[in-house]
Structure formats: structure tokens, C-alpha cells
Rosetta silent file (secondary structure, phi, psi, omega in degrees, C-alpha in Angstrom):
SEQUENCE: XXXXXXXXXXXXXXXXXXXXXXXXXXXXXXXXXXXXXXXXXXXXXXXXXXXXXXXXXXXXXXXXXXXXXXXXXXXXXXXXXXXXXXXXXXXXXXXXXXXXXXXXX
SCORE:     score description
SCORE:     0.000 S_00000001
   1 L     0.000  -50.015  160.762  140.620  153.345   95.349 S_00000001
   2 L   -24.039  -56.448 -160.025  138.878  149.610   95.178 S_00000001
   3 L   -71.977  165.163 -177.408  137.672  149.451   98.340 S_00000001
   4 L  -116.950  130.954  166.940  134.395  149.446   99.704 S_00000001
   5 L   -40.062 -177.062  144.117  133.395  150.576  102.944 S_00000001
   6 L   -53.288  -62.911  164.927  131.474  148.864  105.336 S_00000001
   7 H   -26.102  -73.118  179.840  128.655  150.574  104.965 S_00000001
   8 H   -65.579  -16.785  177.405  128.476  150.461  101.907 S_00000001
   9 H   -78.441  -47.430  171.931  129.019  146.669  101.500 S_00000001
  10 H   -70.891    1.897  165.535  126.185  146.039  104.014 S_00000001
  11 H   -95.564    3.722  168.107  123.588  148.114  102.182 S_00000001
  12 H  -108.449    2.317  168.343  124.672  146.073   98.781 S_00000001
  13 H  -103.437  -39.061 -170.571  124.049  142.924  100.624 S_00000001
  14 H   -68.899  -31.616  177.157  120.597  144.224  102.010 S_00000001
  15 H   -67.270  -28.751  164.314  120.105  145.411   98.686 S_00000001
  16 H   -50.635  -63.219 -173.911  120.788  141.590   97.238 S_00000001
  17 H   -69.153  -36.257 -177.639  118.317  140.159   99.609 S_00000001
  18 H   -60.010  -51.170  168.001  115.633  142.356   99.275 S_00000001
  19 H   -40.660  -52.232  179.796  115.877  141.702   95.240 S_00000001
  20 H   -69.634  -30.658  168.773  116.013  137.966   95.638 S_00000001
  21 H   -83.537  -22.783  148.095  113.062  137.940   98.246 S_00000001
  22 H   -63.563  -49.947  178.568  111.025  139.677   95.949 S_00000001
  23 H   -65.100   -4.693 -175.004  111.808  137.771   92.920 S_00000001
  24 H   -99.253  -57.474  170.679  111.196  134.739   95.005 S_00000001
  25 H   -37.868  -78.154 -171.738  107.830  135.965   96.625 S_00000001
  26 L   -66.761  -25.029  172.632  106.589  137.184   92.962 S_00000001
  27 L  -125.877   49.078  167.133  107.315  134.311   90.815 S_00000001
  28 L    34.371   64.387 -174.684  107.290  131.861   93.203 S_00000001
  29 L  -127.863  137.992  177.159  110.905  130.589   93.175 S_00000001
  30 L   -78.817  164.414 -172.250  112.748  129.414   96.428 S_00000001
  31 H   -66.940  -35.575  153.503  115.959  131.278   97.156 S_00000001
  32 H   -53.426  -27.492 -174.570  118.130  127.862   96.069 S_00000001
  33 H   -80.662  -46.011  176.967  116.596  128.134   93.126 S_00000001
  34 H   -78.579  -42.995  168.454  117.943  131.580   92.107 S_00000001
  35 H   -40.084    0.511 -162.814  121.059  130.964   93.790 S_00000001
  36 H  -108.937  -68.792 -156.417  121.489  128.218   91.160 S_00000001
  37 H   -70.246   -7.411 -161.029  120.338  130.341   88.054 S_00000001
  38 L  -120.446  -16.889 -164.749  122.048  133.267   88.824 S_00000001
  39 L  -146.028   19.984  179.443  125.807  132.349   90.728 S_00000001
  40 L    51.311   47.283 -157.577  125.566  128.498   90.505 S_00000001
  41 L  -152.500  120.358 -160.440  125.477  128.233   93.858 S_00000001
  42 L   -96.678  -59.946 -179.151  122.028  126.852   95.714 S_00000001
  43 L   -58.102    4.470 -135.868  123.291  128.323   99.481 S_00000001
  44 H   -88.798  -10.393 -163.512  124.667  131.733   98.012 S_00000001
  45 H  -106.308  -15.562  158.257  121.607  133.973   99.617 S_00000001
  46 H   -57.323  -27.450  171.228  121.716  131.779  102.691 S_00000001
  47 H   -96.685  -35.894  171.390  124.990  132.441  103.090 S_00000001
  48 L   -88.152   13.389  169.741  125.354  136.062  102.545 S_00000001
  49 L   -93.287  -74.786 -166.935  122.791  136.819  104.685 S_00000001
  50 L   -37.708  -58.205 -171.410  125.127  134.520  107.664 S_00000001
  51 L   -57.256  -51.860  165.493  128.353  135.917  106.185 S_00000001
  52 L    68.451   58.652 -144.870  127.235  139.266  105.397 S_00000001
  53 L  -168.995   97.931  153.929  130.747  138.820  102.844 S_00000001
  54 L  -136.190  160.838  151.110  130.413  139.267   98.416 S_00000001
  55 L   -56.145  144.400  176.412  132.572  140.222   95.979 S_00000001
  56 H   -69.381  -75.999 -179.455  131.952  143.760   94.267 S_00000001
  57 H   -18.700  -63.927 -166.645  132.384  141.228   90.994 S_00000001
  58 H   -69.389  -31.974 -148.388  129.454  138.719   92.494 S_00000001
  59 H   -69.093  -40.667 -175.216  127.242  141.698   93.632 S_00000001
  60 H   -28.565  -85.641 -162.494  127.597  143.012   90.052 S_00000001
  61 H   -75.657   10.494  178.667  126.145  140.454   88.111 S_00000001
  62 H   -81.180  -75.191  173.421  123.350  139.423   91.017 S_00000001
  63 H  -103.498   82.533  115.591  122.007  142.465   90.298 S_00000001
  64 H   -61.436  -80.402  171.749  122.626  142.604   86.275 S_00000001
  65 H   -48.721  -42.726  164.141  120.399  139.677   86.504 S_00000001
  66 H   -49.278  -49.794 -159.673  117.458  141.325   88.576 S_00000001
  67 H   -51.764  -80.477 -179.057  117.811  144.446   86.718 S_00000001
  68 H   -36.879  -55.271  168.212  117.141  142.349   83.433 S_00000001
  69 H   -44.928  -59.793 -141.106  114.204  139.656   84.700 S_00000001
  70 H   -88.687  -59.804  129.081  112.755  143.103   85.934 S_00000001
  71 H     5.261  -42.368  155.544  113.380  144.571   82.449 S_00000001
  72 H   -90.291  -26.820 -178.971  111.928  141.902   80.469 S_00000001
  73 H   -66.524  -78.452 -137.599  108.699  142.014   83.266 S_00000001
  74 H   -71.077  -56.085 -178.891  108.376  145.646   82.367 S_00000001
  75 L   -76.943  125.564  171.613  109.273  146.283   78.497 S_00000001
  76 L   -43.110  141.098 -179.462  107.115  145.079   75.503 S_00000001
  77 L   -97.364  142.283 -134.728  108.467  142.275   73.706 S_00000001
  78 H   -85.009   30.986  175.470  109.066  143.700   70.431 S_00000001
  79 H   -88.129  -38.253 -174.834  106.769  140.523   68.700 S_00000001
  80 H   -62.440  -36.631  178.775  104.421  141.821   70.547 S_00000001
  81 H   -86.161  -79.100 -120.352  104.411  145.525   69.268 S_00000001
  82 H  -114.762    8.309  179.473  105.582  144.902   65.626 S_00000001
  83 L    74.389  149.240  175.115  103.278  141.116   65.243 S_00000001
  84 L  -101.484  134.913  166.493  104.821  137.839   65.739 S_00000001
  85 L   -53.244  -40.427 -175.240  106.178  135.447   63.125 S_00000001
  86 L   -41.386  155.653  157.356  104.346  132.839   65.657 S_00000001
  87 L   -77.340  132.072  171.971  100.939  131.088   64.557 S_00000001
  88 L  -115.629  167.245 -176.978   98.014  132.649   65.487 S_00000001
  89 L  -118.371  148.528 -166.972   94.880  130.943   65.769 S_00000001
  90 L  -130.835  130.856  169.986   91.739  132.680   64.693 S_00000001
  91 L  -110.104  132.509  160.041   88.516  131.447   66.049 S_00000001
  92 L  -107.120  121.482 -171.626   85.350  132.297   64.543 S_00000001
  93 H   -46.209  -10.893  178.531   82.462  133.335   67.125 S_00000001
  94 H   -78.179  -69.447  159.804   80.088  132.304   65.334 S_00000001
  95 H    -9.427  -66.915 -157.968   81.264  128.690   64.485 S_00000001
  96 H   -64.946  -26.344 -175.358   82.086  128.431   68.215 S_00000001
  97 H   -96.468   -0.010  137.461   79.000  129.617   69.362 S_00000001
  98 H   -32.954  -39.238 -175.333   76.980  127.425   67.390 S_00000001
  99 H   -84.670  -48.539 -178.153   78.879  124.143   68.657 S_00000001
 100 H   -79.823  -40.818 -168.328   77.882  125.031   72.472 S_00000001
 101 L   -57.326  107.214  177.764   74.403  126.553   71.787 S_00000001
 102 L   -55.832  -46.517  161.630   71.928  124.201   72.873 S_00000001
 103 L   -69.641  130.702  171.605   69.364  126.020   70.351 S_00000001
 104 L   -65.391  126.550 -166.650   69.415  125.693   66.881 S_00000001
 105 L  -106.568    0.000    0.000   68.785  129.156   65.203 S_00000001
């Protein structure tokens, strides 16, 4: 009932690497580096590419974690939609463009 095929385990490994070589390509992170943040592990995409060998359990939360990072990429943050609590700074155009303008008006 558990088990996984073959198959199916090598298209959930290809599916691993392809995530992690994107997320590495687009935000410029080496593959130790997510192997760190996401399974404590520096070697883990180094290895299951050699091994070709995860846990249903590891594959799970490897991508859990894409799925989210991609998720947070994608969806407004809701400070953003509804205004932020944050300080905003208000510049006035005039002010500023007074201070650069070599002529005095």
C-alpha cells in the first residue's frame, strides 16, 4: 500500500532537482545552500542526484518548502494590499527638486 514504484520515485527525484535548480538559478543560491535551509544537510541534492534514493517523508517537505518560497514569490503580502503598520517616508518633489536644481526659481 506504502510503496512507491520505481518510476515513480525517479520522477519525484527529477522533480526535486529541477525545483532546487531553479530556485538556485533564480535567487542565486548554491545547491549547499538550500540543502542546509531546507533538510540540514549541505550534500542532500548532490547526493540524490548520485543515489537517486529519498524518503517519501524527505521528498514531502522538499517540496512543501518550494511550493511555499514559490507562494510567497507569487501572492501579495497582505501589508501590502491592506497598508503597512511600517514607516513610510514621504518625500516632497518640490523640496527635493529644489535642493538639486542648479537654478533658483
Amino acid at each position: 500500500m506504502g510503496e512507491v514504484m520505481s518510476d515513480d520515485l525517479d520522477e519525484m527525484i527529477v522533480e526535486m532537482l529541477e525545483a532546487a535548480d531553479a530556485y538556485s538559478k533564480a535567487e542565486n543560491v548554491a545547491l549547499t545552500t538550500l540543502g542546509r535551509f531546507i533538510v540540514n544537510d549541505g550534500g542532500f541534492f548532490e547526493n540524490l542526484e548520485l543515489s537517486k534514493n529519498c524518503t517519501i517523508k524527505t521528498y514531502r517537505k522538499v517540496m512543501k518548502w518550494f511550493a511555499e518560497k514559490q507562494r510567497a514569490a507569487i501572492l501579495p503580502r497582505k501589508s501590502r494590499v491592506q497598508g503597512s503598520k511600517a514607516k513610510r517616508i514621504s518625500i516632497n518633489p518640490k523640496k527635493s527638486l529644489r535642493a538639486s536644481s542648479p537654478i533658483n526659481t
